[in-house]
VEXTORMAR-11743 format. One record per residue (C-alpha): residue in three letters; x, y negated, z. Coordinates in steps of 0.02 Angstrom, whole numbers. Each point is the difference from the previous one (the first is absolute). Example, Ala and Ser with C-alpha at 12.3 -4.5 7.8 and 13.67 -1.06 7.14 Angstrom:
<pts>
kolti	xx	yy	zz
ALA	615	225	390
SER	69	-172	-33
</pts>
This chain:
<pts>
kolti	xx	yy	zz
UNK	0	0	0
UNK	147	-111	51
UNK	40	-3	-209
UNK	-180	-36	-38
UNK	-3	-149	128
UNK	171	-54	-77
UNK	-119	-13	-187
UNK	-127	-96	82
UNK	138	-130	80
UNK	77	-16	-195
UNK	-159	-65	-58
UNK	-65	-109	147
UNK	161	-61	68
UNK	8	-164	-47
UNK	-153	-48	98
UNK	16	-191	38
UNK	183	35	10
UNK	16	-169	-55
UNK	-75	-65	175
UNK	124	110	87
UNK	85	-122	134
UNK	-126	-135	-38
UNK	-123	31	144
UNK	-7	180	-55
UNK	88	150	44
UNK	-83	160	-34
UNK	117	92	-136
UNK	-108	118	-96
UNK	117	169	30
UNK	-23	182	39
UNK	-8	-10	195
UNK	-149	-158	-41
UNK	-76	131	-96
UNK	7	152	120
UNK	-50	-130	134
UNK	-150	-42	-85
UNK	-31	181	-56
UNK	-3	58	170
UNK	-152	-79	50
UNK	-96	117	-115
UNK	-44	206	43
UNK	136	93	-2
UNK	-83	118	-139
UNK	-33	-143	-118
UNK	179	-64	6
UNK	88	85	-132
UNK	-161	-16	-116
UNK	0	-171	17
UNK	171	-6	-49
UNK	-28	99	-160
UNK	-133	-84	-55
UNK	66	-179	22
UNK	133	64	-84
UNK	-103	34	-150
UNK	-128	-156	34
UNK	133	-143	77
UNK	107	-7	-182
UNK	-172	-53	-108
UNK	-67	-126	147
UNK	166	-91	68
UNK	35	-146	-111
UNK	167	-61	-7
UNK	73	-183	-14
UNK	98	38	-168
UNK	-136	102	-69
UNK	-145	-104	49
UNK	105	-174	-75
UNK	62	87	-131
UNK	-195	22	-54
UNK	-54	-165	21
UNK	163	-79	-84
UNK	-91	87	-149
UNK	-177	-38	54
UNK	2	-183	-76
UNK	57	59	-176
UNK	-142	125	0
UNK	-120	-131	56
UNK	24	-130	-127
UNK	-12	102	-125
UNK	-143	100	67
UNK	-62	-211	-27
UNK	47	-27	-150
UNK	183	-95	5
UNK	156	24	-100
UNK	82	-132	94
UNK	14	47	194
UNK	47	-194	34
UNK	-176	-35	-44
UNK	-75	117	99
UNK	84	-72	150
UNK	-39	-159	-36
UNK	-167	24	13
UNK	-20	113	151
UNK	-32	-51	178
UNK	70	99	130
UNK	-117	-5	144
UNK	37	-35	156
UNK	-145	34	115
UNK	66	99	141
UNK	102	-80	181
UNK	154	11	49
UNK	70	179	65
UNK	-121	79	-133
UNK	58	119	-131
UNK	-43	-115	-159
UNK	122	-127	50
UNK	119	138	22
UNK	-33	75	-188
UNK	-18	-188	-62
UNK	195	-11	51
UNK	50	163	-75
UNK	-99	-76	-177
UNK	97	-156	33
UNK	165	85	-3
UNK	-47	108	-126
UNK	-50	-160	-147
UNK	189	-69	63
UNK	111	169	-25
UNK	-122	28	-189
UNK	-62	-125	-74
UNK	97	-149	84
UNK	-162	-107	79
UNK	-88	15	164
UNK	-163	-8	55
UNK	0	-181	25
UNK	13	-16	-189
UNK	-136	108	-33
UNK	-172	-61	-52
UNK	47	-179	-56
UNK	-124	28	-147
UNK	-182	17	-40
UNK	-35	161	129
UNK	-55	152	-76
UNK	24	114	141
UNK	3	3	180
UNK	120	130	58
UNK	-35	84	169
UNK	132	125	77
UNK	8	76	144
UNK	53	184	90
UNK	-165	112	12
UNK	-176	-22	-35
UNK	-98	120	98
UNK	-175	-75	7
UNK	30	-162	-83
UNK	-75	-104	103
UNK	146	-120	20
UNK	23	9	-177
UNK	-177	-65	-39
UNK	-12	-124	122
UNK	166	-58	-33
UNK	-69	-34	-193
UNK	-159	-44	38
UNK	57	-141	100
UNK	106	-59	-146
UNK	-152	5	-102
UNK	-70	-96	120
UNK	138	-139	4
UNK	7	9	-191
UNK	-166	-36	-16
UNK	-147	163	-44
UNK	-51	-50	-162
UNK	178	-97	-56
UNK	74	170	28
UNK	-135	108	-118
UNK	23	-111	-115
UNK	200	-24	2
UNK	5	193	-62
UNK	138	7	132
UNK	67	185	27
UNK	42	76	171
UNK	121	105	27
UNK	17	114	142
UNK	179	89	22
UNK	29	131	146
UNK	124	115	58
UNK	-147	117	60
UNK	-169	-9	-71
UNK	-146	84	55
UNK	-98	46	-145
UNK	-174	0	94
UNK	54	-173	63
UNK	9	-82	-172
UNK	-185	71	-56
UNK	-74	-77	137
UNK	109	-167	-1
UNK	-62	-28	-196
UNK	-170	55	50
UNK	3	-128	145
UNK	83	-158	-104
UNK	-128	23	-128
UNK	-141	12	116
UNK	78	-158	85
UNK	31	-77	-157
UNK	-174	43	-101
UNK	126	33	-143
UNK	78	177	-62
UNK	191	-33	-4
UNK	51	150	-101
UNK	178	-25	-66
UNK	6	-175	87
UNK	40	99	144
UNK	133	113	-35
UNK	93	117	159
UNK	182	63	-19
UNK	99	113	123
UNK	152	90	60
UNK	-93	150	77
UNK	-170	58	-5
UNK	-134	77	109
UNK	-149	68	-91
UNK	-113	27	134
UNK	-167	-52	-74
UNK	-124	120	91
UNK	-141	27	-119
UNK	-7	87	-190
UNK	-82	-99	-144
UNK	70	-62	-175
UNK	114	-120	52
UNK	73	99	129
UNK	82	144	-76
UNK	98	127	138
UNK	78	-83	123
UNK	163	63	49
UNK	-25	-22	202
UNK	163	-53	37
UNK	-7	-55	164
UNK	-67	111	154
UNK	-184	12	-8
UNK	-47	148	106
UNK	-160	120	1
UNK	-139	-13	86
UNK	34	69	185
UNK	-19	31	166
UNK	127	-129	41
UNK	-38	-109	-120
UNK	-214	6	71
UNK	82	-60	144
UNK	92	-130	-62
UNK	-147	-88	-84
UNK	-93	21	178
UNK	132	-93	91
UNK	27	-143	-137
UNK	-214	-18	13
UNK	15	4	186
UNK	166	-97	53
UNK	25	-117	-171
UNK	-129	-95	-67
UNK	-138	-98	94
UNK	-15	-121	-152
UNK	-92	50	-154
UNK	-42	162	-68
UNK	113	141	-74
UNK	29	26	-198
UNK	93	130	-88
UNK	-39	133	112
UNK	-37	94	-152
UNK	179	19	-60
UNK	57	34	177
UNK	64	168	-75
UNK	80	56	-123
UNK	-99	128	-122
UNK	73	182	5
UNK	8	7	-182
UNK	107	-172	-12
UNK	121	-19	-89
UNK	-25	118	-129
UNK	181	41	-3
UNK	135	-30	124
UNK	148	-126	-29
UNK	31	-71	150
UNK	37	125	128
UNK	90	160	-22
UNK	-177	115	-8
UNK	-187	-43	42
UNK	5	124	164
UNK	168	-120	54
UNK	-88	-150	-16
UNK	-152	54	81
UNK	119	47	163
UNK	110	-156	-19
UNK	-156	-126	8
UNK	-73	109	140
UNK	168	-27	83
UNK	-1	-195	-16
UNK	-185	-17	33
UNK	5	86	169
UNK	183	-77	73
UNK	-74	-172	-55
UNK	-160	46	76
UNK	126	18	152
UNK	64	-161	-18
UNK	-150	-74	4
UNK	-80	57	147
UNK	151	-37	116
UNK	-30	-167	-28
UNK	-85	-99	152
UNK	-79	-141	-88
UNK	-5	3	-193
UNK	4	-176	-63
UNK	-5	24	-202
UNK	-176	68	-40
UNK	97	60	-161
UNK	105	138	91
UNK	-18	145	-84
UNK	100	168	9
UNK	46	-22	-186
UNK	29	-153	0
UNK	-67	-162	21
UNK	-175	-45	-96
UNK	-138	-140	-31
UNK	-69	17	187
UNK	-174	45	-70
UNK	60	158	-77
UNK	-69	173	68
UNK	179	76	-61
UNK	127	86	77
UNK	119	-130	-77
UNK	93	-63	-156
UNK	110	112	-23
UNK	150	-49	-77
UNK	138	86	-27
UNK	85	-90	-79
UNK	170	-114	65
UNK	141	-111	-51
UNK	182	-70	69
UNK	-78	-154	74
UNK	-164	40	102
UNK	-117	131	34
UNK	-192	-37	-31
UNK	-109	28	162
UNK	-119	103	-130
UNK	111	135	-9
UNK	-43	122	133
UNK	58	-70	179
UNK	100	131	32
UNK	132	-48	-110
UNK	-8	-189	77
UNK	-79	-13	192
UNK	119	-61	101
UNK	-81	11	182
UNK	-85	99	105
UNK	160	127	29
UNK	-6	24	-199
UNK	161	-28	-82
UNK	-16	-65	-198
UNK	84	84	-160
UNK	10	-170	-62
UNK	-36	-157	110
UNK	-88	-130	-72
UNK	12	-196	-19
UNK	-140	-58	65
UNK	-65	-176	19
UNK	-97	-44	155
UNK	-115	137	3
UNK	-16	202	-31
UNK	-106	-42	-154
UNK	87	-161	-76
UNK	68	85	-174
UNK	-167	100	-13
UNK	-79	-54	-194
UNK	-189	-13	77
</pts>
């Protein structure tokens, strides 16, 4: 196991390495593995091991890899819009800025910034001096969208409703991790919002993807179910019970529905090394976060959820993304790779500003 372990530490090493000796000291290594291993039952150990070994590789994002893709993610865009001249393209984008300090678009706004400098010799200062075309929104992972559609609607707003339907102006949304249930239900939202259809003006580009939309129709061909999404449950019953009974005295449940995932979803298995694995591996995280959970005294995020943080009127057992890059882990991956209290020690600790909840996309 001690080689397998050693695999695991090749690919997730480098874990905020960069913060190392800047107010943060945990050094993602074998004995911060086994430590955080240890916490689980004995008998589940070494399966865990093998199947984040198989899992960990397609889900941990890396700082080259995941710059690498969006050095070449602005080449593909403007011609995806029509330019043969990229200048052109970033003269008539606006980067938006809509998130505060200690957020993770600032963070990714830098990373473009550098990026324009080292390849095409501007910045973003320089950007947008022209008519705007586009508003360009970036940002780590959208997981509901929430902040994403407030975040535009509110520019909408400051534009001015009907001066932006009829500017034609494009939106772009660029992730690192996008959810693809999240971005049906954004559009569907914006549109209702807007009493327009957006179509193409609306246009979503990512690093990663999680297709996780719950339902079957035409538009929503098989879903690969990348993420952990368990089935129904004995545990899971109870989950639902204590989120109805300890978090939420505010408005009524949704989504309840799709608490589950159905036994014949996905159609084929990609993700994790065999459908019976996955089954065990979700059961695994489900119940230890379930733990978690009820250890705590006083719960103040209404979102909490095993898997993950969620809108706080969801019936779910969480997000459930498993998904994770150099910088940050999101709080909707399952909380046992990111709780930090209650005697539970983290596989990755998180940045986190001010609250539990504060990078959550509600």
């Amino acid at each position: 196991m001690e080689e397998k372990i050693d695999k695991i530490i090749s690919v997730i090493g480098e874990y905020r390495a960069e913060d190392i000796g800047r107010g943060y000291r945990t050094r993602i290594d074998a004995d911060h593995f086994k430590k955080w291993l240890g916490q689980f039952e004995e008998s589940d150990r070494e399966f865990l091991v093998d199947e984040m070994l198989h899992v960990v590789p397609k889900s941990y994002l890396t700082k080259e890899h995941t710059l690498q893709m969006i050095s070449t993610e602005f080449d593909f865009i403007s011609k995806h819009l029509g330019y043969d001249d990229i200048d052109h393209f970033f003269d008539e984008t606006e980067f938006l800025d809509c998130q505060p300090s200690g957020k993770s678009q600032k963070v990714f706004l830098g990373f473009i910034d550098e990026l324009l400098k080292d390849k095409y010799g501007r910045s973003l200062s320089d950007c947008g001096t022209k008519t705007i075309k586009q508003w360009f929104y970036t940002d780590d992972v959208m997981a509901s969208g929430g902040t994403f559609r407030e975040d535009i609607l509110s520019k909408i707003n400051e534009y001015g409703k009907k001066e932006f339907i009829d500017s034609n102006i494009k939106i772009i949304g660029s992730f690192v991790i996008l959810h693809t249930w999240a971005s049906k239900n954004v559009r569907f939202i914006i549109d209702q919002k807007l009493g327009l259809e957006l179509k193409d003006r609306l246009r979503f580009y990512r690093v990663s993807e999680i297709e996780n939309i719950p339902y079957k129709n035409y538009f929503t061909p098989d879903q690969k179910f990348n993420l952990i999404y368990p089935l129904k449950s004995s545990v899971g019953e109870e989950v639902l019970e204590f989120v109805e009974e300890n978090l939420n005295d505010d408005y009524e449940y949704r989504n309840e529905k799709f608490a589950f995932r159905n036994v014949n979803d996905p159609k084929e298995e990609h993700f994790f090394s065999s459908s019976e694995n996955r089954i065990r591996y979700e059961h695994i995280l489900l119940d230890k976060g379930f733990e978690i959970i009820k250890s705590i005294d006083h719960i103040n995020a209404n979102s909490l959820r095993p898997l993950g943080m969620t809108n706080p009127s969801n019936k779910t057992l969480g997000t459930g993304t498993h998904f994770f890059t150099w910088r940050n882990v999101s709080n909707t991956c399952p909380i046992v790779f990111w709780w930090g209290s209650n005697d539970w020690y983290p596989l990755f600790p998180a940045i986190r500003n001010n609250s539990a909840a504060s990078d959550i996309d509600l």
